[in-house]
C-alpha positions as CSV (number, residue, x, y, z in Angstrom):
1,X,151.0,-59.5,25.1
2,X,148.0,-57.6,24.1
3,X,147.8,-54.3,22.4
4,X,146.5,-52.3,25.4
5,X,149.3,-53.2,27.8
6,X,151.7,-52.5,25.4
7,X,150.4,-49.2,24.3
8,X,150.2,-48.5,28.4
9,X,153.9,-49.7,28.6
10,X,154.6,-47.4,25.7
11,X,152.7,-44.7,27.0
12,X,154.4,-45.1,30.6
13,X,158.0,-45.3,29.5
14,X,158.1,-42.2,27.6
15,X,156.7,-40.0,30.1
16,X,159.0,-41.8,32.2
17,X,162.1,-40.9,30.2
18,X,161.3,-37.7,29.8
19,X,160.5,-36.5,33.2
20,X,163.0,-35.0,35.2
21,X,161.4,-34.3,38.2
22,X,159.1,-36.6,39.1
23,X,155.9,-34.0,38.8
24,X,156.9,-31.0,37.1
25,X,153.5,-29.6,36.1
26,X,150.1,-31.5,36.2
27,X,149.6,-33.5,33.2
28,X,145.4,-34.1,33.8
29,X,145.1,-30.0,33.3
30,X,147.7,-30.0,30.9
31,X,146.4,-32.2,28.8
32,X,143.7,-30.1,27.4
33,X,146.3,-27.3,26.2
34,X,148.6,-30.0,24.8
35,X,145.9,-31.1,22.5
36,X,144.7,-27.8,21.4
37,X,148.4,-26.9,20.4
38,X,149.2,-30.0,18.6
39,X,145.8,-29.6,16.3
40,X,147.1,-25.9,15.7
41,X,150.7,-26.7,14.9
42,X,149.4,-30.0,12.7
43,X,147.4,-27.0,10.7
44,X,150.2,-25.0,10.7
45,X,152.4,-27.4,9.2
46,X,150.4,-28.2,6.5
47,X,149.9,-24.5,6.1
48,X,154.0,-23.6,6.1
49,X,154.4,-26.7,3.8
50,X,151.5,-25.4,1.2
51,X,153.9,-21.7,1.4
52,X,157.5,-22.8,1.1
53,X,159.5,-20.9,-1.2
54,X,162.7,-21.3,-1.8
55,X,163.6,-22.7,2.0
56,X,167.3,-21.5,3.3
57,X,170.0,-24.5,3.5
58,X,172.2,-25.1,6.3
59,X,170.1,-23.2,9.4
60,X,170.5,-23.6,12.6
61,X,167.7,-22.0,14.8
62,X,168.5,-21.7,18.9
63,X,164.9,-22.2,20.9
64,X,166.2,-22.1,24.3
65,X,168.9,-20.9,26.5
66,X,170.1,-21.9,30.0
67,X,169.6,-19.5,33.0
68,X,173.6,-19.6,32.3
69,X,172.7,-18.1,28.8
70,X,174.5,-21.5,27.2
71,X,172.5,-23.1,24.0
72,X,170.1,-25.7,26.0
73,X,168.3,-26.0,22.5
74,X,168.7,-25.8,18.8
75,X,167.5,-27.4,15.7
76,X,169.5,-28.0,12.5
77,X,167.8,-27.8,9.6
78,X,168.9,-28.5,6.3
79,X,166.1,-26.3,4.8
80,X,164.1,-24.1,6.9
81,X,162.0,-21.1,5.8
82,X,160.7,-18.3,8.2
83,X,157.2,-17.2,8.1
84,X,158.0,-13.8,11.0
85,X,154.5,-12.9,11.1
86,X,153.1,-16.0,12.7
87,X,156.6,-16.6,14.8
88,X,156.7,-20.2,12.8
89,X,160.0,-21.9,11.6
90,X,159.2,-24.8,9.0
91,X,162.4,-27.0,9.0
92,X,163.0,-29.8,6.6
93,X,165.5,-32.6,7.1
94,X,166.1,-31.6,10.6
95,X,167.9,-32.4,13.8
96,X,166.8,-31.2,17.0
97,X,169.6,-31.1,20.1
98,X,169.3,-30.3,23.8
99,X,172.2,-30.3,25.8
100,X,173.2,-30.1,29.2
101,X,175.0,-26.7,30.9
102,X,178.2,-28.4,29.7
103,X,177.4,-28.4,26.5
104,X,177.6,-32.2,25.8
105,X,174.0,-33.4,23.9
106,X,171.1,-34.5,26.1
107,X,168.6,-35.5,23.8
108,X,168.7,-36.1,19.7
109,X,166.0,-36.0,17.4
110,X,166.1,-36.3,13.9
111,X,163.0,-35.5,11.6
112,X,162.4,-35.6,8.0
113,X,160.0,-31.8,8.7
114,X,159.0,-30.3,11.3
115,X,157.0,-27.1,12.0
116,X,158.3,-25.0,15.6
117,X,156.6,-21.8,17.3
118,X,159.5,-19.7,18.6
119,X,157.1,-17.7,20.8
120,X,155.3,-21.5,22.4
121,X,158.9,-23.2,21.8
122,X,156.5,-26.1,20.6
123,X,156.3,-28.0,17.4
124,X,155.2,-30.8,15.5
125,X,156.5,-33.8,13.4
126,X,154.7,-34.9,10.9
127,X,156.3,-37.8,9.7
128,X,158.5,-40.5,11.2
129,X,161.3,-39.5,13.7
130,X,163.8,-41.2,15.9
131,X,165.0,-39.7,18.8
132,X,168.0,-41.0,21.2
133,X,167.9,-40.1,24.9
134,X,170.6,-41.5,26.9
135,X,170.7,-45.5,26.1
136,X,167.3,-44.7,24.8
137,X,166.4,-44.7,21.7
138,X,162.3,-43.9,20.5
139,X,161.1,-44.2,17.1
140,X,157.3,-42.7,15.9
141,X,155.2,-40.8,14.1
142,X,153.1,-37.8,14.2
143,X,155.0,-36.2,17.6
144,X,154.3,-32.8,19.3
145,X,157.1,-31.4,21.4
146,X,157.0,-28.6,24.3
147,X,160.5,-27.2,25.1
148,X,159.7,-25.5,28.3
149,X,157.4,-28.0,29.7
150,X,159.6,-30.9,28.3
151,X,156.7,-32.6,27.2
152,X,156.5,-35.4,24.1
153,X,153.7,-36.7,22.7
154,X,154.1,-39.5,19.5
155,X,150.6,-40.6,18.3
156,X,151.9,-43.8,16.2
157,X,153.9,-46.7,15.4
158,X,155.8,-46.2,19.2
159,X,158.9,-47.8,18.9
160,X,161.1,-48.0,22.9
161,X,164.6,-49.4,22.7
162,X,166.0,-49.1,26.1
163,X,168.4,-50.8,28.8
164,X,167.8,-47.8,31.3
165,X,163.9,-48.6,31.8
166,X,163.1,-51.1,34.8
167,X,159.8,-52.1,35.4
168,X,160.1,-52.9,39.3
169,X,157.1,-55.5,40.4
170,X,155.1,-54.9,37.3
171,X,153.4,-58.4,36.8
172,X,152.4,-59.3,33.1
């Protein structure tokens, strides 16, 4: 199979395992933001990383609650420093965790660093990651991440292990 139709395999069964609805916001106008916040946070990263000092151990950092005011996401870090001023979190060695009004984990994502904007509840991965969602596991490099519009975006070395992905009527 050629590298084209596998990157628009790739391409199609993430946004396909990450959608809940089936059109929650418009991705063609979306896209634009998207890539304007993932060249910030990418700066920002570098930026926290040039800054750290003396990172706390053992934080974790709730981004999101429930309408129900239950944890829908938080991020273990086992070093994270807090730079208030520009509402950034740089996390090191970090696992990222939504989970469902019962409590029981929706979504993993582990991550060697990560930068997060509390105020955008977006981020960026700047190394490799591995994330598990349902039976489905995904593997890459270079990812941005938007909480509230539950929107993922990994720029290399895609990996898509999955038994809950069919591909009705697609011819190859």
């Amino acid at each position: 199979m050629n590298k084209p139709v596998l990157a628009l395999l790739a391409a199609l069964a993430v946004s396909l395992l990450f959608a809940e609805e089936e059109s929650r916001f418009d991705l063609a106008s979306a896209t634009a933001r998207f890539a304007a916040d993932e060249e910030r946070l990418k700066s920002e990263f570098e930026k926290c990383s040039s800054k750290l000092d003396r990172p706390s151990e053992g934080i974790v950092v709730p981004v999101e609650n429930h309408p129900n005011g239950s944890i829908k996401v938080d991020i273990y870090a086992g070093k994270a420093q807090f730079f208030e001023k520009e509402s950034l979190v740089w996390c090191g060695d970090v696992i990222v965790r939504e989970y469902d009004l019962d409590g029981k984990v929706k979504v993993e994502l582990e991550a060697e660093a990560c930068v997060i904007d509390r105020k955008t509840k977006s981020g960026w991965i700047k190394n490799r990651a591995n994330g598990r969602y349902g039976k489905t596991k995904i593997r890459g490099c270079g990812i941005y991440f938007s909480f509230p519009e539950e929107f993922v975006k990994i720029s290399s070395k895609v990996e898509i292990e999955s038994s809950d992905i069919k591909f009705e009527g697609v011819e190859l």
